[in-house]
N, C-alpha and C positions, 0 to 999 in steps of 0.2 A: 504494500500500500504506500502510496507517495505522501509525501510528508505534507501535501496540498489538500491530503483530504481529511474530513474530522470524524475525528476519532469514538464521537461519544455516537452512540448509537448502531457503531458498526461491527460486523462479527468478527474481531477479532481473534486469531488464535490463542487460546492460552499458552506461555512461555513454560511452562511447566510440562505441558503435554505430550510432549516427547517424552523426556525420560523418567515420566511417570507410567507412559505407557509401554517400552522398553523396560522396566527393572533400573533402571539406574541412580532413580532419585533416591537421596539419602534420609531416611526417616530414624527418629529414636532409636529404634530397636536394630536397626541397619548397623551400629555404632558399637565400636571393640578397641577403647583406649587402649594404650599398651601398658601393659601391667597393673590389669584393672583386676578387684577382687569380686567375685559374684556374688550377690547379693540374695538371701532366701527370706521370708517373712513368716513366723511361725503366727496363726491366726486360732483365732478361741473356737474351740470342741465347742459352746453352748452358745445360745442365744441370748441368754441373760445366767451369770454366775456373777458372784463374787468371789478375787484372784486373792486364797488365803498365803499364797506365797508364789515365788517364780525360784525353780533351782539348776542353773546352766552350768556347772560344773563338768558335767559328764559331754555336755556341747563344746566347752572351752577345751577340752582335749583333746577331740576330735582331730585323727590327721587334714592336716590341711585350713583348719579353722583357723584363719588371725582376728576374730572379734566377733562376742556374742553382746550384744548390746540390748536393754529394758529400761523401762522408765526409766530408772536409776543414773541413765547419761543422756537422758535432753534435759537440759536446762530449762527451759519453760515449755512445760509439755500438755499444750491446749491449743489449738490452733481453729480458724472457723472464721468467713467473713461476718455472718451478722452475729453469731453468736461464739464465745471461745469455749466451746464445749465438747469438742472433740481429741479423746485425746492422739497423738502421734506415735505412744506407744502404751496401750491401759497399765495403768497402774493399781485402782480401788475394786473395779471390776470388768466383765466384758456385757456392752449390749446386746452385740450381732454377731451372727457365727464368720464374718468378715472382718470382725476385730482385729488388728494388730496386736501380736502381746510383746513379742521379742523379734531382733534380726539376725541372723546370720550372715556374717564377711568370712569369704572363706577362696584359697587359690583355685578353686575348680567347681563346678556346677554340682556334679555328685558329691562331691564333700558339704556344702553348703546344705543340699538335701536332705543329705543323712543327717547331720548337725541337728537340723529344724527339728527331725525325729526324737532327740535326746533331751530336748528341754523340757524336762518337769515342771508343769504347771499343779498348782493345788487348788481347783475349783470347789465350791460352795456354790453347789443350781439354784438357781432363783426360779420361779415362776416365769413363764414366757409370755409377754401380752402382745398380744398377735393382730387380735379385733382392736379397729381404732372407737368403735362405739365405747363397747367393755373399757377400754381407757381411760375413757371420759369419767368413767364412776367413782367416787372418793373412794372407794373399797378395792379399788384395781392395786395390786403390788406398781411402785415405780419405778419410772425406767430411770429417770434421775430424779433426785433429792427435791428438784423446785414442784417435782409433780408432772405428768402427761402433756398439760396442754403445753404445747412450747408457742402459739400465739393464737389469739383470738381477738374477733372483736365484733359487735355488730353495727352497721350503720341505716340509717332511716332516710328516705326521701319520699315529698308528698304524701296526700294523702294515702294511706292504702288502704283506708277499710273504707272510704270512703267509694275506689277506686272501682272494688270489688262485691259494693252494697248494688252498684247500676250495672254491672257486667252482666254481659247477655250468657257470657259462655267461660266457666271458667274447669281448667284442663291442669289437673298435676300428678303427679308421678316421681316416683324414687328411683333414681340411674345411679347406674354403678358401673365405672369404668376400671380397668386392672392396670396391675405393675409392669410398662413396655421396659423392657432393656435393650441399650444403645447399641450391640450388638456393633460395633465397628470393625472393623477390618483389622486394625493394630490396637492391638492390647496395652495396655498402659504401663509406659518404656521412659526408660531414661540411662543417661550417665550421667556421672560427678568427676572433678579431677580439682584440683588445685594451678593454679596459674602462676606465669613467673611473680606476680605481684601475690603469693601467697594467699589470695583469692579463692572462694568457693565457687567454681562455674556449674551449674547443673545445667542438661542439656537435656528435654525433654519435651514429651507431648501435652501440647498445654495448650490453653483460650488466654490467657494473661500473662506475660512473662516479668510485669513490674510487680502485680498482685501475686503472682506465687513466690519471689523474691522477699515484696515484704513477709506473707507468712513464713520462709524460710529461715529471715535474720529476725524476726522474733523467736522462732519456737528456738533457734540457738544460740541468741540471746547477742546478737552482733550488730552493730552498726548496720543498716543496708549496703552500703556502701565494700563490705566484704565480699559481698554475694552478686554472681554476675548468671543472668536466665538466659538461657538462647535458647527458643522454638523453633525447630525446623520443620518441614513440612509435618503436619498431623495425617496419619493415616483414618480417619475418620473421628468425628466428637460427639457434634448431634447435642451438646451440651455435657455431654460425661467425662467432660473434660476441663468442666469451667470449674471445680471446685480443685484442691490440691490432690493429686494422687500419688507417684511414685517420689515426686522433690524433695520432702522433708526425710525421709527417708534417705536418699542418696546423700545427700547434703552432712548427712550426722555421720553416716560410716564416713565419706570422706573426712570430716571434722574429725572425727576420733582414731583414723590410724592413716590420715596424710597419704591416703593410696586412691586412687581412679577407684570407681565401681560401678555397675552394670545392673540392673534390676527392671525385669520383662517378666510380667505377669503371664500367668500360662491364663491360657482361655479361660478354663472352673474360677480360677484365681478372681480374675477378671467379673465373670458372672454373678461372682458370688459377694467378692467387698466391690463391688463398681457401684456406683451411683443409679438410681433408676428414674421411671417415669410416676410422681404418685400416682398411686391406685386413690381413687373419690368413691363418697357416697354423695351424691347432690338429690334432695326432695327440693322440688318447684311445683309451685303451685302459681297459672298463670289468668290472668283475666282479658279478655276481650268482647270488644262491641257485635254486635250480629251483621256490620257493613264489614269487618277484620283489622278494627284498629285494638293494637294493643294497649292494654291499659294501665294494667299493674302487675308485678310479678314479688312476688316470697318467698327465698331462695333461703335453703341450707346447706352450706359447701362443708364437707368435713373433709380433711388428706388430711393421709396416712405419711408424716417423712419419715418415719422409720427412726434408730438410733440416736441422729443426729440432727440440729435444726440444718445443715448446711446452710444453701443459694435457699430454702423453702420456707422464710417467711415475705420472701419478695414472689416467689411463685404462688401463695397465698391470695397476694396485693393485684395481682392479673387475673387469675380467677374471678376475684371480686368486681373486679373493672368489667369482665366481658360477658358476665354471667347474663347480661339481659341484654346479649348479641348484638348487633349496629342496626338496633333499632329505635324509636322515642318511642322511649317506657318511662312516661314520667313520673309514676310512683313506683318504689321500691322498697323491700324490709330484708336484708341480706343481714344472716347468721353464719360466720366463718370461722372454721375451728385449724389448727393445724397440731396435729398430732404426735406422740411418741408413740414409738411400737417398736418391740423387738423386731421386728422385720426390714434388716438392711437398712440402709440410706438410701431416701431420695430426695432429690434435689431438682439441677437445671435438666430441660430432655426438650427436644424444639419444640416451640408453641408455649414452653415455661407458663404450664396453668393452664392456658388457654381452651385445650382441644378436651378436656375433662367436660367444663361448662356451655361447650360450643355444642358437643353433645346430645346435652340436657335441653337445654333451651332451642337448637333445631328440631329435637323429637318433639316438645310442645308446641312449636310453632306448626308443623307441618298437622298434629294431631288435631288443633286448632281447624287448620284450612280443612281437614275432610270435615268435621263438624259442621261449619260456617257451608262448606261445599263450594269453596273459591279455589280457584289455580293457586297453587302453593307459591310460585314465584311471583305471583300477583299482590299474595299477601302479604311479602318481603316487599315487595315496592313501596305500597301501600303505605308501609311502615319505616322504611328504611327509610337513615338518618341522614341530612343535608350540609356540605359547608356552610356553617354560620346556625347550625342548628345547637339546642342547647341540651347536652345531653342530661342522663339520667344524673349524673352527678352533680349536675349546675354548672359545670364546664362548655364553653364553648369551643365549636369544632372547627379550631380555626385553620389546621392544614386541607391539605386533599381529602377531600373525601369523595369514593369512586364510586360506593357499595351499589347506589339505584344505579349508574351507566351499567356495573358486571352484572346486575340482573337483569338489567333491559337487552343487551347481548344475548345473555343465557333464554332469557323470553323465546329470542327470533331465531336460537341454533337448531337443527334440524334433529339433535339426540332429543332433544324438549316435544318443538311442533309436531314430532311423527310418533310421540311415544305409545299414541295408544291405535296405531294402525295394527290393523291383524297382523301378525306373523309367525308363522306356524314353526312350533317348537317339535323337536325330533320326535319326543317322547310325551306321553298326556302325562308324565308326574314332573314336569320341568314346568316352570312358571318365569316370565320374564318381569322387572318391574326396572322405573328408571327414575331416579330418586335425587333431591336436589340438596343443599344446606349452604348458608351463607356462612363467613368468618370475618371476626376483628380482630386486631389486637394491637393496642399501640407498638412501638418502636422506640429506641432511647429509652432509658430507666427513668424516666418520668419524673417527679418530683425531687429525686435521689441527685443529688451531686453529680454534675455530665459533663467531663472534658476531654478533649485530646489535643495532643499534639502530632505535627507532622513536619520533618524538614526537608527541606530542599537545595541543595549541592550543585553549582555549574563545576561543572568539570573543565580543564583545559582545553581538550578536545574539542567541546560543546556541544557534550552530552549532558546527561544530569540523572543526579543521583534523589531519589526521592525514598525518606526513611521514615518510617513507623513501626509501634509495636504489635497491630496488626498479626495472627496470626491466620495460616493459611492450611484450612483444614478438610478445604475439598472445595468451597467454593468461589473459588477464584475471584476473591479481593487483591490480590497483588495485578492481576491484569487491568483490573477495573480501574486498579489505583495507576496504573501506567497511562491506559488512554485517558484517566481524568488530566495527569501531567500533558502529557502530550499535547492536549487542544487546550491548557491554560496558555502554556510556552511556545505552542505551534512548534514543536518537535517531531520527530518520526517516533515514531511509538518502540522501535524498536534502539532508539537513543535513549530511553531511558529506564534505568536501573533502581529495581526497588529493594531498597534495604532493610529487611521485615524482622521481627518479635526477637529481638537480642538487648535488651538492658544496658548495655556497653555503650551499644552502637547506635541503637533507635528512642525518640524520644518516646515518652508514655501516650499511646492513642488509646489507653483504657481497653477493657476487657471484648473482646470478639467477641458477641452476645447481642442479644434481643434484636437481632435483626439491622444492626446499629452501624456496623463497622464503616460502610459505603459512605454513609451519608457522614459517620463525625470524620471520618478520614479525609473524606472529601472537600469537607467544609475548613478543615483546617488545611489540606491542600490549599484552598481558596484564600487561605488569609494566609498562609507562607508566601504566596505570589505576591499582592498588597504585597508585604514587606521587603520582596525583593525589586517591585516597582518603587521604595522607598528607597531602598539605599542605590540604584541605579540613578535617583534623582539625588541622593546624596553625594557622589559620586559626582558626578557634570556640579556640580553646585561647588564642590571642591575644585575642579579641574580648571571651571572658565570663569565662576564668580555670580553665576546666574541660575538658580534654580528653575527645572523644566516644566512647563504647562503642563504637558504630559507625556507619559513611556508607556509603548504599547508593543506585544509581544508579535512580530510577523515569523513569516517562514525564514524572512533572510537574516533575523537578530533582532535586536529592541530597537525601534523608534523613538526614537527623541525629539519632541517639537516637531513632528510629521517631513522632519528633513533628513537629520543625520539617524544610521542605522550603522549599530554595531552587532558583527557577530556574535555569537555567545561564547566563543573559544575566548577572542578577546573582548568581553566586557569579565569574563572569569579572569584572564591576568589581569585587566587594569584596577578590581577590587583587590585583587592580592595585595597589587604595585600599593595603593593606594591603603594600607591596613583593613579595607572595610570585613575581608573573608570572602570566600566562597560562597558560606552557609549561611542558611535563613532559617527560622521556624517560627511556622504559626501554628494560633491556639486555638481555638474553637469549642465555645461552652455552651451548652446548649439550654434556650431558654428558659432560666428558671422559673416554674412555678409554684405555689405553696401546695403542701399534703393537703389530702382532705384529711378531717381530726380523725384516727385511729387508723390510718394510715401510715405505708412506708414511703408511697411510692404512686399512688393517685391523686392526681387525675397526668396523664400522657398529653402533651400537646400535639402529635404526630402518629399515625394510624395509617394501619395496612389494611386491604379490604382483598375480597376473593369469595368466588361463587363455585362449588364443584356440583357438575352433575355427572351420575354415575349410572350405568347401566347393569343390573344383575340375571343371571340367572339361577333358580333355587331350584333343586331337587329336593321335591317336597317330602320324599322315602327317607332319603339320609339326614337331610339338614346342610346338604353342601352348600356353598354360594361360590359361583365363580362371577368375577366381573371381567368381562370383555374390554371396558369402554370405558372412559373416564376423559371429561370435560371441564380443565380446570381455566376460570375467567381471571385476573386478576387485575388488580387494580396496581399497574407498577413503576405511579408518579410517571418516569421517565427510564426507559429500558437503557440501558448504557452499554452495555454485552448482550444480543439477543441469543447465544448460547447460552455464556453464563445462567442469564434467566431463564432460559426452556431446561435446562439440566437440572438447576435448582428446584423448581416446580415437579419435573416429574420422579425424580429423589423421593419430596416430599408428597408425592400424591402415595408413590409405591409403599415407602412408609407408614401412611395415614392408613392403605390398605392390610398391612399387616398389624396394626392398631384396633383393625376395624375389628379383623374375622381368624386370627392364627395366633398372633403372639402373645401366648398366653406363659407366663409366668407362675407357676405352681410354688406355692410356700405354705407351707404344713409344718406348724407349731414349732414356726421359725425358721426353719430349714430350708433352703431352694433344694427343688426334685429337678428342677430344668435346668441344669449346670453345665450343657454345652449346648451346639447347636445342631446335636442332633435330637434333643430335646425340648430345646425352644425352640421353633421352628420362622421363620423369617421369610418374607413371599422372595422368591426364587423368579429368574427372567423366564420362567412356564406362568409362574404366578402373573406376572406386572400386564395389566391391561393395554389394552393401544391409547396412548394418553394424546389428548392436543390440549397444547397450551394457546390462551389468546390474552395478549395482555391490553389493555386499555388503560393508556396515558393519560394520566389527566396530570401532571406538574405540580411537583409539590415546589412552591415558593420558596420557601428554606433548604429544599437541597440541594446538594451539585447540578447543576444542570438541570435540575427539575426533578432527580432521579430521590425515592425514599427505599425503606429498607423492605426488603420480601423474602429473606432468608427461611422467616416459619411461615407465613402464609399460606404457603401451598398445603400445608399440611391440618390447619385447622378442620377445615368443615367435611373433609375426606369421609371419615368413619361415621358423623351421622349421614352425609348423603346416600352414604352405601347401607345403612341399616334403613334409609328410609324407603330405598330402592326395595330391601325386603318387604316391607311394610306395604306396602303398595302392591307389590304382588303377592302377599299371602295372604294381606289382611289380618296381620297377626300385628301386634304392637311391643317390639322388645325393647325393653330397658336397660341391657346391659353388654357391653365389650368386653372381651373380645366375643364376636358372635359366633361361638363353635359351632359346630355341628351338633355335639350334642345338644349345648340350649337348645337351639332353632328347631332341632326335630321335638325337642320336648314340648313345643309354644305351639310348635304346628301340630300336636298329637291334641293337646289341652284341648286348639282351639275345632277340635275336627276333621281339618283336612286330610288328614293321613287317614284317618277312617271312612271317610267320603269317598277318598281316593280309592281306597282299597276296595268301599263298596262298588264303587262303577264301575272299577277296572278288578276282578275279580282274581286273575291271574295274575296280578302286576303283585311283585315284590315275594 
C-alpha cells in the first residue's frame, strides 16, 4: 500500500501474521533462559481446610531441589486489585483446590515434580460452600473471616410499584447461567531472571504489564522500580489473564536464589487454579405496556466469585449497569450480591458481567413480545435507547449510540424477513427456529480512574517508533495502533514500529481490558502528535525567532507555515541538534464522571451496541441444537481494520456459542470433574456456524477516528439469541446455560413434545 493512501479503515495485514502462522513467534512458554531452574507449585488437596502446618524437609533434599519456598518467604503475602485478599502462597488456610501452598525450584522438571510430591501439608477440612445462595445464610461456615458476601448493594430508580401497578403485562423468571473457562491456547507461562542492573525482569503472559509489576514489588516488598514486566505476545486471555497468574511466583524464586526460572502451567493446572467466567443466579421480574413499551424491571443478580474477590467487584458494577439491556426502562429496583464460595476464582472473562444479565433480560424481552404478539425486533426498536437519551441510571447517552440502526439492519436481513417461510427439514423430529437478542455494555472503566499513555519516536531514518503498554493477545491492537500512527504522521504503515507491554521501554497505557485498549491508545496517540506539533513549533521558534501559524503532517515531512516542508529523517536530527529529543508522549484520560452512590464504576460514558440473530436446528428426541447460521450486526463507531473486526466478532460469536449450548463446567462439592479439554468441551470448527458480520458506523466523537471499543461485543447477546432461536421452535421457555442436551430434552419431554412426537410418528426413536 503507498504511503498516499489512508490507513484507517483499510485491511491491512496484521505484522504478526506470519510468524504466528508459521510457529515462529515467541510466546511465554516458547522461553528457556539459560540456567533457568523449573518451577513446580504444590496446590491444596481440599476446597476449604485449614493448613495446621506445612513440613518441606523431605522436598529440600530432594536431588536436584535448590529451593522449597511457603508463606514463610514472601514478604507481604496478599496480593489483589480491588481487594488484598488473596494470598501468593496460603499460609492460615486453603479456599480452592487451586490454592497455592508451597513452590518448588529445582535443576530439572522431574525433580521439581517429585519434590511437589514430598511436601507434607497438615490439613484440618472445613466444610465446602459451594451454593452461592447457602452463602448468603448467617449459618453458612466462612470462606473468610469478614463473612460471604464480598460486595453488595442495592440501588432504586423511579417509581417501580408505581410502574408495575398500570402494567399491562408483566413477565419474570429465574436464569441461571454457569462457570465458562477461558480455555486458551497457552497456558499461563512465564520466566524470571535478574538483569545486569540486579533487576527483577519477569516475562510473561499478561493484560497489564505496569499493574502486574506493581503487585509484584508489593507482595516483595520492593520499590517498583526493581521490577521490570515484558509481555510478549499472549497466546490467548479472553480476560484470564487480567488478574496476576504465574508473576508473583516467578518473581520470589528469582528473589530468593538469584537464578532464571520457568513456570508453564500444565492444562488440569490451568483448568483448575485459572480464573473463570461467574456462574449467576438472576430473578427478573419485568413490566410492560400492551403497545410493548417497557416499563419497569426488578432484578436480583447474585455471582458466584469463588475464593477470591479478584477483577469481581467491578464485574458486579456491569452487571448492574446492563441488567435492563439498551433499552429506556425508567424504573428500576436492582439487588446485587457478589459472593464467596469454595468454588475457584472468578473474575474478568469477555463481556466482564455483561453476557450473564444480557441473558436474562433478552429471554424476558422476547417472552414479552410472544405475549404482547409483536415482532420481537420491533419491540427492541420500540424501546431501544437514543443519543441524548436519559438512561435508567439518570445518565445521559452522550457517545454513539447504534442499538435502533443494528436492529433496523437486522429488521430488513433476509435470516429475519424469511424466517418463517416453509422449509422442509430432513426428519419430522428436527425443528428449525431463528432467534434474535440485543447487547450493551459500556467500554473504559467508567467512573474508575482512566489513563494512558503513549509515545512516539522519529527515528533518523524517518520512520517512527510508537510505544505503549498495550498488550497483544490475539486481537491485533499493535496493527491498529500502527495504521492509527501512520494517517496521524502520513507515514507508510509499514514505517512504523510499535513498541508494546514492557515497563522499561513503554509508557503505562493501563490495563488491555473492557474493550478499551483502541480507543485510550489511540486517543493518546492523538495527543503524543499535539505535542510533537509543539515542539516542531518549538523548534522553528528556536531556529528563526518566529513561532509557526501552523505544522501539519504530509506524505513528504511537516509543513511549516504551508511553505517550508521538512522530512522527518531531518526534523529527527534537527530536534536532537537542537536538545529538544526525539521522543514525545501523550496522555489521554478519559472523561471523568462521578459513581452513582454504591457504586464502583457506574455510570460508563461510552457504549458498544450489537444485535445477533441466530439460526437453530433442534432435535427434539435428543435435545441437540446445532446452529448453522449466525448474524452478528454491530455497532463499531468507526471500523479501523475490517479484518481485525470480522475476526474479533466471529471469535466472539463462536464463543458466545459455546457459552450458549456445551461449555459446561462440572464442580461437585468443590472439585472441577472437567479438568481438560476433553472434558470440557469447546465448539470445535465442525461446531462454528457460517457467521457474517455487518458492522454499522455511526462515529463515536471521542475516539480515534470515530472508531470505539468492540472487543466483547460480539459476544454478549450470542447465547440468549441462540436459546431464543430454541424457544421459538419448540415453544418450550429455558432458563438456563449452558443448554445441554440433557436440559433441553428434559423441557421438551415436561412440555410434551417428545410424547407428541413419539405419538404421530410411532416408529420414530
Amino acid at each position: 500500500m503507498s504511503s498516499m493512501a489512508s490507513y484507517v479503515g483499510a485491511p491491512v495485514v496484521r505484522r504478526d501474521a506470519f510468524e504466528k502462522a508459521t510457529g515462529t513467534a515467541n510466546y511465554a512458554s516458547d522461553l528457556f533462559p539459560d540456567g533457568f531452574l523449573w518451577v513446580s507449585v504444590l496446590r491444596s488437596r481440599y476446597p476449604h481446610a485449614l493448613i495446621k502446618g506445612i513440613d518441606a524437609r523431605r522436598a529440600r533434599s530432594h536431588p536436584g531441589v535448590v529451593a522449597v519456598l511457603t508463606h514463610e518467604d514472601v514478604p507481604v503475602n496478599r496480593f489483589g486489585v480491588f481487594a488484598k485478599d488473596r494470598p501468593v502462597l496460603c499460609d492460615d488456610k486453603v479456599r480452592y483446590i487451586g490454592d497455592p501452598v508451597a513452590l518448588v525450584a529445582a535443576e530439572t522438571r522431574e525433580a521439581a515434580l517429585e519434590a511437589v510430591k514430598l511436601i507434607d501439608v497438615d490439613y484440618e477440612p472445613l466444610p465446602a460452600v459451594t451454593d452461592p445462595i447457602a452463602a448468603l445464610r448467617a449459618d453458612s461456615p466462612r470462606v473468610h473471616e469478614s463473612g460471604n458476601i464480598c460486595r453488595q448493594t442495592s440501588l432504586r430508580f423511579g417509581d417501580v410499584e408505581e410502574a408495575f401497578a398500570r402494567a399491562d403485562i408483566v413477565v419474570e423468571g429465574t436464569y441461571t447461567t454457569g462457570t465458562q473457562i477461558h480455555a486458551f491456547l497457552e497456558t499461563e507461562a512465564g520466566i524470571s531472571y535478574l538483569d545486569e542492573k540486579g533487576r527483577i525482569v519477569v516475562v510473561a503472559g499478561g493484560q497489564s504489564p505496569h499493574r502486574d509489576r506493581a503487585e509484584i514489588a508489593h507482595a516483595l516488598n520492593v520499590p517498583a522500580e526493581q521490577v521490570r514486566v515484558i509481555t510478549p505476545y499472549v497466546g490467548g486471555a479472553f480476560g484470564g489473564k487480567d488478574d496476576v497468574t504465574v508473576q508473583i511466583h516467578l518473581a520470589l524464586v528469582t528473589a530468593k536464589t538469584g537464578r532464571p526460572a520457568r513456570l508453564v502451567l500444565s492444562r488440569e493446572e490451568s483448568m483448575i487454579s485459572g480464573t473463570k467466567r461467574h456462574p449467576a443466579i438472576i430473578k427478573m421480574r419485568t413490566a410492560a405496556s400492551r403497545d410493548g413499551r417497557l416499563l419497569a424491571n426488578e432484578v436480583e443478580i447474585i455471582y458466584d466469585t469463588g475464593a477470591y474477590a479478584a477483577l469481581g467487584p467491578a464485574v458486579l458494577d456491569v452487571a448492574i449497569e446492563n441488567c435492563n439491556g439498551p433499552y429506556r426502562v425508567s424504573s428500576a429496583r436492582i439487588d446485587a450480591y457478589l459472593v464467596y464460595t469454595n468454588n475457584m476464582v472468578a473474575s474478568a472473562f469477555r463481556g466482564f458481567g455483561a453476557p450473564q444479565v444480557m441473558f436474562a433480560m433478552e429471554r424476558q424481552v422476547d417472552r414479552i413480545a410472544r405475549r404482547i404478539g409483536i415482532d420481537p425486533i420491533e419491540l427492541r426498536m420500540i424501546n431501544a435507547i437514543r443519543k441524548g437519551d436519559i438512561y435508567v441510571f439518570g445518565n445521559k447517552m452522550e457517545g454513539s449510540v447504534g442499538i435502533y440502526e443494528c436492529l433496523k439492519v437486522a429488521m430488513d436481513h433476509p435470516i429475519w424477513r424469511d424466517r418463517r417461510k416453509d422449509g422442509t427439514l430432513e426428519y419430522p423430529w428436527l425443528r428449525r427456529g431463528v432467534g434474535v437478542a440485543a447487547g450493551m455494555k459500556g467500554y473504559t472503566i467508567g467512573a474508575l480512574p482512566d489513563r494512558g499513555s503513549v509515545s512516539v519516536e522519529l527515528k533518523r531514518d524517518g520512520s517512527v517508533v510508537v510505544g505503549g503498554s498495550f498488550t497483544e493477545i490475539g486481537q491485533g491492537v499493535v496493527e491498529s495502533v500502527a495504521q492509527l500512527a501512520a494517517e496521524l504522521l502520513k507515514v507508510p504503515v509499514e514505517r512504523v514500529q510499535v513498541l508494546f507491554a514492557d515497563t522499561e521501554r513503554s509508557p503505562d497505557t493501563s490495563v488491555t481490558s473492557a474493550s478499551r485498549q483502541l480507543f485510550l491508545a489511540g486517543n493518546a496517540l492523538r495527543k503524543a502528535v499535539v505535542a510533537l506539533t509543539e515542539r516542531v513549533k518549538d523548534l522553528v521558534e528556536l531556529e528563526t525567532g518566529g513561532r509557526p501559524t501552523s505544522v501539519t503532517f504530509t506524505e513528504k515531512g511537516v509543513l511549516v507555515n504551508s511553505n517550508e516542508v521538512m522530512p522527518l529523517n531531518e526534523l529527527a536530527e534537527r530536534l536532537e541538534l537542537r536538545g529538544f529529543g526525539r521522543m514525545v508522549i501523550g496522555t489521554y484520560e478519559v472523561p471523568k464522571v462521578e459513581p452513582i452512590a454504591g457504586t464502583l464504576e457506574i455510570p460508563h460514558l461510552f457504549f458498544m451496541f450489537g444485535v445477533t440473530m441466530a439460526e437453530v436446528i433442534v432435535n427434539v428426541l435428543t435435545g441437540t441444537v446445532t446452529v448453522p447460521r449466525v448474524v452478528a450486526v454491530i455497532d463499531a463507531g468507526r471500523v479501523i481494520n475490517p479484518i481485525n473486526f470480522t475476526g474479533q466478532i466471529e471469535g466472539a460469536v463462536v464463543q458466545g456459542l459455546g457459552y450458549a449450548l456445551i461449555e459446561e463446567a462440572k464442580i461437585v462439592g468443590g472439585y472441577l470433574q472437567t479438568k481438560d479439554l476433553s472434558t470440557y468441551l469447546i465448539p470445535s470448527s465442525k461446531d462454528a456456524p457460517t457467521i457474517e458480520v455487518i458492522p454499522v458506523e455511526t462515529f463515536e466523537e471521542e475516539g480515534p477516528f470515530g472508531a470505539k471499543g468492540i472487543g466483547e461485543v460480539g459476544i454478549l447477546s450470542v447465547a440468549p439469541a441462540i436459546v431464543n432461536a430454541v424457544a421459538e421452535a419448540c415453544g418450550v421457555e429455558p432458563t438456563s446455560i449452558p443448554l445441554t442436551p440433557e436440559k433441553l430434552y428434559w423441557l421438551l419431554k415436561e412440555g410434551g413434545l417428545v410424547d407428541r412426537l413419539r405419538g404421530n410418528e410411532g416408529r420414530i426413536g
